[in-house]
MDAnalysis code that builds the backbone (N, CA, C; Angstrom):
import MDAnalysis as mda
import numpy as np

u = mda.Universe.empty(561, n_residues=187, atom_resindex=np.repeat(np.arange(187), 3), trajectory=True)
u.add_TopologyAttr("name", ["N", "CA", "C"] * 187)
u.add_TopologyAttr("resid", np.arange(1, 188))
u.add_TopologyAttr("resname", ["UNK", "UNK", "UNK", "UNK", "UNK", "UNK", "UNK", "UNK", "UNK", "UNK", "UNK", "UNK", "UNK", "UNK", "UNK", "UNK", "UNK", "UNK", "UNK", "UNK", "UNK", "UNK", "UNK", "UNK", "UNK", "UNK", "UNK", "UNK", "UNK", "UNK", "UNK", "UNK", "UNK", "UNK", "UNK", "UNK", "UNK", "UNK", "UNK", "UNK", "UNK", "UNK", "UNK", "UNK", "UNK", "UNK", "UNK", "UNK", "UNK", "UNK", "UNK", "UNK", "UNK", "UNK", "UNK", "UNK", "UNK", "UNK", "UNK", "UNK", "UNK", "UNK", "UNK", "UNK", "UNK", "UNK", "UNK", "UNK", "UNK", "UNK", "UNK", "UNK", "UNK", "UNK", "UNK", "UNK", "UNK", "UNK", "UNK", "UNK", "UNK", "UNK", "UNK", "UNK", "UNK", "UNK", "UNK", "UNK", "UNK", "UNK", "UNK", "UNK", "UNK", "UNK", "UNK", "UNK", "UNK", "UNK", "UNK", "UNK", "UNK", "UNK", "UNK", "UNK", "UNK", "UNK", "UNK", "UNK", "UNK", "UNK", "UNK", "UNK", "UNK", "UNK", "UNK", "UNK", "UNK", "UNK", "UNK", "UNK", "UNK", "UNK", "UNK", "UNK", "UNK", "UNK", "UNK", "UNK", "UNK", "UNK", "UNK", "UNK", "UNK", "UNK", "UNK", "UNK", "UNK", "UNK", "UNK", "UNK", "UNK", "UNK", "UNK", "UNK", "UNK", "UNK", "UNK", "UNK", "UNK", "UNK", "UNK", "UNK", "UNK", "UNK", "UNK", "UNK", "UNK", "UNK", "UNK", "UNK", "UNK", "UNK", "UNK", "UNK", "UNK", "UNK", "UNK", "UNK", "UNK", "UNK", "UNK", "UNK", "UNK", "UNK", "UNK", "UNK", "UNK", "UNK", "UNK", "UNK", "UNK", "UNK", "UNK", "UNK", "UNK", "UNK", "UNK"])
u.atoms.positions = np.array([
    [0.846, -1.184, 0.000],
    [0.000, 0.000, 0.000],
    [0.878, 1.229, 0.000],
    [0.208, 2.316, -0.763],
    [1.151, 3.223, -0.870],
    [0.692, 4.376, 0.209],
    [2.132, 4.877, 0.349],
    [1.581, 6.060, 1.474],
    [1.234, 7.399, 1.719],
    [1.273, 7.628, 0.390],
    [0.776, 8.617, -0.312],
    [1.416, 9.728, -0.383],
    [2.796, 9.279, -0.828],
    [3.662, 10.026, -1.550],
    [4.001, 9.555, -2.883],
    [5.033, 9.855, -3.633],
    [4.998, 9.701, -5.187],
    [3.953, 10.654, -6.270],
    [4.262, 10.343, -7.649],
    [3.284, 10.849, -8.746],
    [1.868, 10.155, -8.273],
    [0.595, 10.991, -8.589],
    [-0.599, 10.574, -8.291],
    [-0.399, 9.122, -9.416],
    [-0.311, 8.929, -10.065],
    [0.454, 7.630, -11.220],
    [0.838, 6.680, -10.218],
    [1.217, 6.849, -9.268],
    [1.910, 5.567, -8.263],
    [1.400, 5.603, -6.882],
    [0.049, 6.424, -6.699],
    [-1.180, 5.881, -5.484],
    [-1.504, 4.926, -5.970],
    [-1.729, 4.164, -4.607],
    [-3.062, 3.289, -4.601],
    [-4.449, 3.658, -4.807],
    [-5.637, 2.569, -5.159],
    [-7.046, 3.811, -5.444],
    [-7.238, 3.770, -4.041],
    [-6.781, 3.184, -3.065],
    [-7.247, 4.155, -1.624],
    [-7.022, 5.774, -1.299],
    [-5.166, 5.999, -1.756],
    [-4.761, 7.060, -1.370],
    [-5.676, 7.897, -2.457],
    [-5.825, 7.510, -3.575],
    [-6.559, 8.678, -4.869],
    [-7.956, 8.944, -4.273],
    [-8.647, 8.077, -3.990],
    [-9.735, 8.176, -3.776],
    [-10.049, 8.857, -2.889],
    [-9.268, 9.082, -1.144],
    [-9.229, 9.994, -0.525],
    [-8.932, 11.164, -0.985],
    [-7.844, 11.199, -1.833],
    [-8.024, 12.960, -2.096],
    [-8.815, 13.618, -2.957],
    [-9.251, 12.129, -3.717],
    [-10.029, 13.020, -4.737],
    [-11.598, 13.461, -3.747],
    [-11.662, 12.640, -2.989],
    [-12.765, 12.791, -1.580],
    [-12.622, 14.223, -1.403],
    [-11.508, 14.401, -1.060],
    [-11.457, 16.074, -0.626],
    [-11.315, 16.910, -1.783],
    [-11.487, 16.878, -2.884],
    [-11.510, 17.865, -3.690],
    [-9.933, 17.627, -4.923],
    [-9.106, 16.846, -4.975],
    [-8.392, 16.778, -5.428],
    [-8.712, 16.087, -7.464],
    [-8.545, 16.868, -7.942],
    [-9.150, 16.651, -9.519],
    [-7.637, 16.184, -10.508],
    [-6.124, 16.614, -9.846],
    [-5.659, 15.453, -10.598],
    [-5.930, 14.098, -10.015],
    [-5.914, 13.366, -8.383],
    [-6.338, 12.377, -7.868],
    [-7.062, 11.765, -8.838],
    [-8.474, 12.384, -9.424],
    [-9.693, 11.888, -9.778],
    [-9.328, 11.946, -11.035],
    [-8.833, 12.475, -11.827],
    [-8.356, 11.895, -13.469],
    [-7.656, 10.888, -13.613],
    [-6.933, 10.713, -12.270],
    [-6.276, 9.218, -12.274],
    [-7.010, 8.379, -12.627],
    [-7.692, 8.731, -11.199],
    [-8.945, 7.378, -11.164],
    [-9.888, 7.137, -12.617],
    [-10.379, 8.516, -13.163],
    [-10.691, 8.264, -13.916],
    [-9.754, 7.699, -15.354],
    [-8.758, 8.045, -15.371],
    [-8.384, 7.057, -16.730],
    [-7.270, 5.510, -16.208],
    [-7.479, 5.101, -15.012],
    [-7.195, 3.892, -14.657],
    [-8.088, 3.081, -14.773],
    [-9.309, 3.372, -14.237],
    [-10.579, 2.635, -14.710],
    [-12.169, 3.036, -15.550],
    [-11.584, 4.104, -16.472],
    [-12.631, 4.353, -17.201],
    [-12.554, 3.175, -18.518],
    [-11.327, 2.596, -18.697],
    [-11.881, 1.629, -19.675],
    [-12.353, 0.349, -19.514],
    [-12.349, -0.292, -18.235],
    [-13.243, -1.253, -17.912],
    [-14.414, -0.755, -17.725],
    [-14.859, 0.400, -17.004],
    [-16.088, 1.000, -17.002],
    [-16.959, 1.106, -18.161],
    [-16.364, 1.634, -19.089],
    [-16.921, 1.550, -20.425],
    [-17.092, 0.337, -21.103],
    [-16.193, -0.625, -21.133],
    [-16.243, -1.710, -21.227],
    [-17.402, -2.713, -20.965],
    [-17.580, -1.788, -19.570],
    [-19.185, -2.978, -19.215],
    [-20.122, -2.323, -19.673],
    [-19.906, -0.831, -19.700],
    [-21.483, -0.490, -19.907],
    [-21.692, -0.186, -21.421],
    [-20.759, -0.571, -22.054],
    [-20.796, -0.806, -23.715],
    [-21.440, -2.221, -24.354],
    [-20.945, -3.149, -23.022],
    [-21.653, -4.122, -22.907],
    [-23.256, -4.612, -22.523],
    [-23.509, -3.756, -21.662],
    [-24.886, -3.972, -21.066],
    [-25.969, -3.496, -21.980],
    [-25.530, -2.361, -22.585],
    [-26.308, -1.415, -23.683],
    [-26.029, -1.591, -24.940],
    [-25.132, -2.310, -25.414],
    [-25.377, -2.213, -27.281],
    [-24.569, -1.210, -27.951],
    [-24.487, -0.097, -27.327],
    [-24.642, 1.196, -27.876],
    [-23.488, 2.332, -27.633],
    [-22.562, 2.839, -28.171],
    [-21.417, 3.275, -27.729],
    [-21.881, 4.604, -27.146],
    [-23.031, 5.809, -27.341],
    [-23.370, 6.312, -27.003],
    [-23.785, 6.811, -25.900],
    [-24.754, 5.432, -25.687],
    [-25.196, 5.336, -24.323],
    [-24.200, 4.727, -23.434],
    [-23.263, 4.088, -23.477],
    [-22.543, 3.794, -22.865],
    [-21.356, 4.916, -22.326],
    [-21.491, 5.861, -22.988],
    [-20.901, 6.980, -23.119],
    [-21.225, 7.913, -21.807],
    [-22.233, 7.887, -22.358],
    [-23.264, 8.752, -21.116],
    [-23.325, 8.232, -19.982],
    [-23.109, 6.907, -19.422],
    [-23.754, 5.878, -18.459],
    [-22.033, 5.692, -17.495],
    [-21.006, 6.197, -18.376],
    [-19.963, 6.295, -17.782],
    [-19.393, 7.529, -17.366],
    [-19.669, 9.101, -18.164],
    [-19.979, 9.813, -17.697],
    [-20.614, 9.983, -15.979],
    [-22.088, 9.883, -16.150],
    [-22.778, 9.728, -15.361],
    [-22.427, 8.977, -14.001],
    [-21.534, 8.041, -14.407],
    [-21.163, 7.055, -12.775],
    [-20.012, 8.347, -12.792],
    [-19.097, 8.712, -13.437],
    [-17.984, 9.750, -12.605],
    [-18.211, 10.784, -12.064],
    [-19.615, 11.208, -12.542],
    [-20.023, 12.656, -11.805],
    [-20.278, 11.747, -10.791],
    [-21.068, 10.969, -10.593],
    [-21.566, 10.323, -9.216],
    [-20.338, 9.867, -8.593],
    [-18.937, 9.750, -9.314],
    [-18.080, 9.075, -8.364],
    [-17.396, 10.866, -7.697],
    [-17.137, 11.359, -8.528],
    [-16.745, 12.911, -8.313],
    [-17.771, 13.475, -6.652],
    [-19.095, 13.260, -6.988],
    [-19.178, 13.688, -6.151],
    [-19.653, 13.231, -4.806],
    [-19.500, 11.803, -4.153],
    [-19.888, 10.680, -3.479],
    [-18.568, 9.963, -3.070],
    [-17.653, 10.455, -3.805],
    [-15.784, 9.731, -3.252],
    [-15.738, 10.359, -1.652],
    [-16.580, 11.326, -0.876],
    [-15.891, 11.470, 0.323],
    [-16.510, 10.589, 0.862],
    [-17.387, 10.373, 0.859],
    [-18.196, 9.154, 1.155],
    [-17.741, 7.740, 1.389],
    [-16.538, 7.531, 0.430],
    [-16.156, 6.014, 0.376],
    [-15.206, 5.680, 1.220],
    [-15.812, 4.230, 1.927],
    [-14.609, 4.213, 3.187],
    [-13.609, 3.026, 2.997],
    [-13.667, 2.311, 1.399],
    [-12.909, 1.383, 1.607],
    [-12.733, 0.135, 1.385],
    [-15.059, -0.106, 1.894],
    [-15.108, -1.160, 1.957],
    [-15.104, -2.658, 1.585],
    [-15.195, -1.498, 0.024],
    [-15.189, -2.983, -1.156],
    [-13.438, -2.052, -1.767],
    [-13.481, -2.765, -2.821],
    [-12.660, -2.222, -4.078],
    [-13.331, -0.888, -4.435],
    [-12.218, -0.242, -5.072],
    [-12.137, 1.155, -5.847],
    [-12.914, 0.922, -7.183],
    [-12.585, -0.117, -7.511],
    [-12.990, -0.520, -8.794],
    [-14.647, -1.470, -8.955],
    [-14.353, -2.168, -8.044],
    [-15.728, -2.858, -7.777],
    [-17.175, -1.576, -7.501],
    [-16.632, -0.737, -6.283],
    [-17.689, 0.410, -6.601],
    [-17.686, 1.407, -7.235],
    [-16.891, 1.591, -8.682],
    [-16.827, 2.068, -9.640],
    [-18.067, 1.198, -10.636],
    [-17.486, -0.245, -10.768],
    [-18.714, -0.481, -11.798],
    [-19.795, -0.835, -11.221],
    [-19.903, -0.972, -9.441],
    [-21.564, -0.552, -9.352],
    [-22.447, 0.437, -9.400],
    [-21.442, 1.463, -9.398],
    [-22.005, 2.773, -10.114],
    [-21.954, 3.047, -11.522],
    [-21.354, 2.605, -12.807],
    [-21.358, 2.665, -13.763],
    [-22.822, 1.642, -14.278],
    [-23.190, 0.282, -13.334],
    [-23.355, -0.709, -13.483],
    [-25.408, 0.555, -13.411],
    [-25.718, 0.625, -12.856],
    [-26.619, 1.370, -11.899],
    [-26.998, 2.655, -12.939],
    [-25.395, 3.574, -13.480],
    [-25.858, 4.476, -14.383],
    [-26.516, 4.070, -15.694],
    [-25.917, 2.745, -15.846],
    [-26.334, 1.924, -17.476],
    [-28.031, 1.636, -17.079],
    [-28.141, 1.094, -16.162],
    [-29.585, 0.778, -15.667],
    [-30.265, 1.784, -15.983],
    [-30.243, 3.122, -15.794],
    [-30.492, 4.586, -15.523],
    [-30.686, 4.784, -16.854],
    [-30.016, 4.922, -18.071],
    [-29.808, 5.159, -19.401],
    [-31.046, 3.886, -20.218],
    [-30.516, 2.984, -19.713],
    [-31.455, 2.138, -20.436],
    [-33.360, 2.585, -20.038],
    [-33.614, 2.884, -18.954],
    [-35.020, 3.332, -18.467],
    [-35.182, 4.309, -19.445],
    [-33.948, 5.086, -19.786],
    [-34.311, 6.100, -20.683],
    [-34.838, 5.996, -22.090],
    [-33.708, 5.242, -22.308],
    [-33.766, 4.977, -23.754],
    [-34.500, 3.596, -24.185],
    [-34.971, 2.856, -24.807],
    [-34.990, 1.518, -25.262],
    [-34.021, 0.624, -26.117],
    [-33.425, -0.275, -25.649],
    [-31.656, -0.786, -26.195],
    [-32.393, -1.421, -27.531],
    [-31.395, -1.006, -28.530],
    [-31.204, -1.848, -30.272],
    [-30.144, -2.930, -30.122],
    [-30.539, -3.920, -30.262],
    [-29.560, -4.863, -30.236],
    [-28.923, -4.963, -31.354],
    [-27.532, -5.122, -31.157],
    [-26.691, -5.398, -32.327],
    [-27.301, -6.531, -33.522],
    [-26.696, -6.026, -34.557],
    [-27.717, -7.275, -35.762],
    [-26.230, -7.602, -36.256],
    [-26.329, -8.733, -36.840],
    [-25.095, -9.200, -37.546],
    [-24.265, -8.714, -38.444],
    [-23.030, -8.403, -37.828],
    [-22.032, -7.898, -39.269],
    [-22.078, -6.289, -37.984],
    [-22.458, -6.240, -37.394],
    [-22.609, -4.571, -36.196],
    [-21.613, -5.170, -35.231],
    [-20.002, -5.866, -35.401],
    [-19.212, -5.808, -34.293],
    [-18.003, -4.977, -34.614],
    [-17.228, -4.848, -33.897],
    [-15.903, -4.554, -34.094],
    [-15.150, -5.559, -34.783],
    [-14.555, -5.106, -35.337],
    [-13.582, -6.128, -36.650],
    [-12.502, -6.270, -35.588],
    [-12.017, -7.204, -35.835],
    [-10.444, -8.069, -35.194],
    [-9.871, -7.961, -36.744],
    [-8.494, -6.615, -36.407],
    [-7.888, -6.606, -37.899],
    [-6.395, -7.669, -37.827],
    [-6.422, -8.166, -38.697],
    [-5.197, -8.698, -38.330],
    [-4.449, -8.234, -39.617],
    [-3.850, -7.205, -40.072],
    [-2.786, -7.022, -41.331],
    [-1.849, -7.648, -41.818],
    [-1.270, -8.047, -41.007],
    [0.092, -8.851, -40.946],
    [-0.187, -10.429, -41.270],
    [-0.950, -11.403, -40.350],
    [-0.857, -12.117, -40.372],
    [-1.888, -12.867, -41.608],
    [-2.445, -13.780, -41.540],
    [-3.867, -14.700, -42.454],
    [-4.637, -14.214, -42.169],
    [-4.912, -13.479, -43.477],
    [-6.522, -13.272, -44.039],
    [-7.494, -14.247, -43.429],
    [-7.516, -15.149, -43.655],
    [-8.261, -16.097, -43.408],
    [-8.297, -16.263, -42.273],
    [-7.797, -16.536, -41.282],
    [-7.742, -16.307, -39.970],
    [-8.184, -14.847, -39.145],
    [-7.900, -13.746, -40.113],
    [-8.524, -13.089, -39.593],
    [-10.248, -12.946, -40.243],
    [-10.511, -13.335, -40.673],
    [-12.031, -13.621, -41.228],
    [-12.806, -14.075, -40.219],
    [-12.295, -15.582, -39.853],
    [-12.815, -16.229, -39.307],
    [-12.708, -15.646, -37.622],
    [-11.930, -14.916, -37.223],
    [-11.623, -14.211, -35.766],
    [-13.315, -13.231, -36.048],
    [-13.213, -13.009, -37.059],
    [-14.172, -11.389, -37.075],
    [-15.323, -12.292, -36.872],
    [-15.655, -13.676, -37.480],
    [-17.063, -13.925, -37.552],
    [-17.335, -14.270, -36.022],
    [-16.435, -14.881, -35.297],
    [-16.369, -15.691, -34.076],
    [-16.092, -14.870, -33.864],
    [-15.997, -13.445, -33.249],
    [-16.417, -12.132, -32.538],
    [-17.798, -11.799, -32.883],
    [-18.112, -11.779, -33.871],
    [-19.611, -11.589, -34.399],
    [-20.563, -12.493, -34.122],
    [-20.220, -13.258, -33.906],
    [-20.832, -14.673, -33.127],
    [-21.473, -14.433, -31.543],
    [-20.407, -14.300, -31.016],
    [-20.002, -14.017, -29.987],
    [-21.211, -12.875, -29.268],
    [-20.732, -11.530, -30.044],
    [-21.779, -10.691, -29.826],
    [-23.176, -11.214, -29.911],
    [-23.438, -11.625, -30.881],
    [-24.760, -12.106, -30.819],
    [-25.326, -13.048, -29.742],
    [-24.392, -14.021, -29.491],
    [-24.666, -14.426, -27.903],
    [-24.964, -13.803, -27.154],
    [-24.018, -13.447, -26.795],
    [-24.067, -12.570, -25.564],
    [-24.899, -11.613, -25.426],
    [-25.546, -11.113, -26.612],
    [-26.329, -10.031, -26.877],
    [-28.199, -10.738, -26.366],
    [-27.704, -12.451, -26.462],
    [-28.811, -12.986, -26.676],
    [-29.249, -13.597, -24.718],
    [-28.025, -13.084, -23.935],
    [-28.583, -13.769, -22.807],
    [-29.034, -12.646, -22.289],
    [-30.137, -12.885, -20.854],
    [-30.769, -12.274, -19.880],
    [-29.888, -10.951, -19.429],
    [-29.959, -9.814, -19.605],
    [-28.833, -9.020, -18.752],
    [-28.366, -9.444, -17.541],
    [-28.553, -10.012, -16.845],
    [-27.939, -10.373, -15.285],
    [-26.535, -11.850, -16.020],
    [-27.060, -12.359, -16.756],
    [-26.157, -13.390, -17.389],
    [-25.124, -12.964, -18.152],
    [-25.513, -11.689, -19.101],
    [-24.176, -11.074, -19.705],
    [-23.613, -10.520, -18.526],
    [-23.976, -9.799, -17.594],
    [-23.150, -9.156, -17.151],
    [-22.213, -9.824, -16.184],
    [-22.753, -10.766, -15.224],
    [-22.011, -11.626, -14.642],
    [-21.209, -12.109, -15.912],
    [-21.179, -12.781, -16.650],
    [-20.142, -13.196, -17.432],
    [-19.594, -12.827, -18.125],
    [-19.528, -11.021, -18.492],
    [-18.620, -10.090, -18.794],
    [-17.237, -9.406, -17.851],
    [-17.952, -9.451, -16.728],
    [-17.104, -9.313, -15.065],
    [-16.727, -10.334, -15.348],
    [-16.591, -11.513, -15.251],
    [-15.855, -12.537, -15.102],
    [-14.676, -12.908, -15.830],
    [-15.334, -13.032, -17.185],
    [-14.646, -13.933, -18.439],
    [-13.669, -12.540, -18.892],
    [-14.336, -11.604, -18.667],
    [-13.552, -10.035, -19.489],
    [-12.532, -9.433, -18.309],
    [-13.310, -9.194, -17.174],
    [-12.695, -8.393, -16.884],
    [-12.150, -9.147, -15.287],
    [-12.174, -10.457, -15.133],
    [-11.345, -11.387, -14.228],
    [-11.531, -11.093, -12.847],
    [-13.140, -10.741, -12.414],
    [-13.390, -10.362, -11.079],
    [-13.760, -11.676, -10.834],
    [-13.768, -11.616, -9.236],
    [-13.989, -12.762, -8.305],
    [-15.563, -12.746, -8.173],
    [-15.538, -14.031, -8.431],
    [-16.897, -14.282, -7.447],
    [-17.687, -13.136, -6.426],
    [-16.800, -12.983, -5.357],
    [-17.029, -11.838, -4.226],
    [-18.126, -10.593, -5.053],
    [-16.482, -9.684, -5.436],
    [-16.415, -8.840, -6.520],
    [-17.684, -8.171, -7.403],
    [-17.900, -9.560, -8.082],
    [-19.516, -9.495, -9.003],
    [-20.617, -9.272, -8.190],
    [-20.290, -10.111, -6.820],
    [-22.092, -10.279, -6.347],
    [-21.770, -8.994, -5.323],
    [-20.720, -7.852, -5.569],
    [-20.829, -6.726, -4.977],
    [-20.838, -5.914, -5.403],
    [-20.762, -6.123, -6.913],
    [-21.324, -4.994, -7.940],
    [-22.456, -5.202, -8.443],
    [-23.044, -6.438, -8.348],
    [-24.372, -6.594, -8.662],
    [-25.346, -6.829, -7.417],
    [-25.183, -6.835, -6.565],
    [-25.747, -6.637, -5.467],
    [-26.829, -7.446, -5.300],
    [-25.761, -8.935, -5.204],
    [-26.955, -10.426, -5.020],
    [-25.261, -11.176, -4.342],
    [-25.698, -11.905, -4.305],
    [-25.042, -13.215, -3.426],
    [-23.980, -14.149, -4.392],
    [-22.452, -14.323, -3.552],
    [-21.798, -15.292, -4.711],
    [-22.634, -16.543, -4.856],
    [-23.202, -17.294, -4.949],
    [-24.027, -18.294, -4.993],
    [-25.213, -17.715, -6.162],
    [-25.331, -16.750, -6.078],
    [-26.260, -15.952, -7.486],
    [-25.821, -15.803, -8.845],
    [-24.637, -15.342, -8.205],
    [-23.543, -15.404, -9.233],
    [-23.140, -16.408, -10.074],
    [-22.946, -17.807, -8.841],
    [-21.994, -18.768, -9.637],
    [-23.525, -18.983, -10.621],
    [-24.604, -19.414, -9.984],
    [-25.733, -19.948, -10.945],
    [-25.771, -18.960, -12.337],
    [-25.631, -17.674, -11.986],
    [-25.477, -16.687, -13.368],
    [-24.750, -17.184, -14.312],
    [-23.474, -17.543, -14.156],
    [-22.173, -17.760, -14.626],
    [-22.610, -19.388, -15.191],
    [-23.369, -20.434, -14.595],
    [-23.494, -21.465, -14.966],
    [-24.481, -21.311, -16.046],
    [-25.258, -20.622, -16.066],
    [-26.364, -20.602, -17.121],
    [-25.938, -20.031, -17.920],
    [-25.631, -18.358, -18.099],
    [-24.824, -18.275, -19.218],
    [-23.619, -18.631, -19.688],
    [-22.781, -19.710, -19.231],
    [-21.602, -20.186, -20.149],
    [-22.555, -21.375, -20.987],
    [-23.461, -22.103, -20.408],
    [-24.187, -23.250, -20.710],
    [-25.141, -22.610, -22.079],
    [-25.747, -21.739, -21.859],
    [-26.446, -20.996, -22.979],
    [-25.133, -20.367, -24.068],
    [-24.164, -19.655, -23.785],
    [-23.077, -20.123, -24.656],
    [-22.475, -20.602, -25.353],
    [-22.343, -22.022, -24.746],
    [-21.878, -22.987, -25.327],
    [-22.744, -23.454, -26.714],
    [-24.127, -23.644, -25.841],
    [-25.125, -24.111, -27.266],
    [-24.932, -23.447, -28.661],
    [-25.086, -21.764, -27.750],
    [-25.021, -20.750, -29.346],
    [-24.021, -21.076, -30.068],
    [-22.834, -21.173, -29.218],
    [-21.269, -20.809, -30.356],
    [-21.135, -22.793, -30.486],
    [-22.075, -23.629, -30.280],
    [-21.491, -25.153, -30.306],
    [-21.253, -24.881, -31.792],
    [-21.513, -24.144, -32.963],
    [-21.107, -24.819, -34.259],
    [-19.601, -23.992, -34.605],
    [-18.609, -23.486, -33.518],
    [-17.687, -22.941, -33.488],
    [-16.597, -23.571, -32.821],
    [-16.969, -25.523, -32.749],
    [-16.376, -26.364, -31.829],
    [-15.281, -27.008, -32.405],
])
């Protein structure tokens, strides 16, 4: 743990988070570009929509901006980062009504260098993929976006989603199992 000396670059998110608590705005750009791209990450995920996901991450930093004196610790920096990002996406979606991605609507996996062909087949099995995932229950993508993406614990999830590890693991069992079926012709 750091003791809160060094470049704000070499706090811990305890020491950042306290100062950004008190008003400190390089602290909080830390924070914000240490974990604004998992943040976005999920809530790009939950919504479809780079837009809204836009907004929904926004929205959790004003709420983290102004609710950090508040935080004592108890979970992760990061864990109650995406239950507030997690919460703003919720928020956005009431707003809006989500378009689900349609086929051929992913991000390309470029590969220049290496096989064409290989990279073809990466793009479809990303495109695949999306469509799965696009296709389970939100509580199932998201547990298994935290997980598989972004390598949180058990704990972790059922404290950003605010249910029980035992909720979780069943989340995690149903959607890898619903998974599997979709992408089985990718075996």
């Amino acid at each position: 743990m750091s003791d809160g000396s060094g470049t704000p670059e070499q706090l811990d998110d305890l020491v950042l988070a306290r100062r950004a608590g008190l008003g400190d705005r390089v602290a909080f750009g830390v924070i914000a570009r240490r974990h604004g791209p998992v943040m976005y990450r999920l809530a790009r995920r939950v919504l479809l929509d780079d837009g809204d996901a836009e907004e929904a991450v926004q929205d959790a930093l004003l709420a983290a901006w102004r609710h950090l004196g508040e935080f004592r610790g108890a979970a992760a920096l990061r864990s109650w980062l995406l239950r507030l990002t997690l919460n703003k996406a919720h928020n956005v979606r009431r707003k809006r009504r989500p378009v689900p991605l349609e086929a051929g609507q992913h991000e390309l996996v470029i590969d220049s260098v290496g096989d064409p062909a290989r990279g073809i087949i990466e793009n479809e099995l990303v495109a695949a993929l999306d469509v799965a995932l696009a296709s389970l229950p939100e509580p199932q993508r998201v547990a298994w976006l935290l997980r598989e993406v972004d390598e949180l614990t058990y704990e972790e999830i059922a404290d950003i989603m605010h249910t029980s590890r035992d909720v979780v693991r069943g989340l995690l069992h149903r959607a890898r199992r619903r998974l599997a079926e979709r992408l089985a012709a990718w075996r």
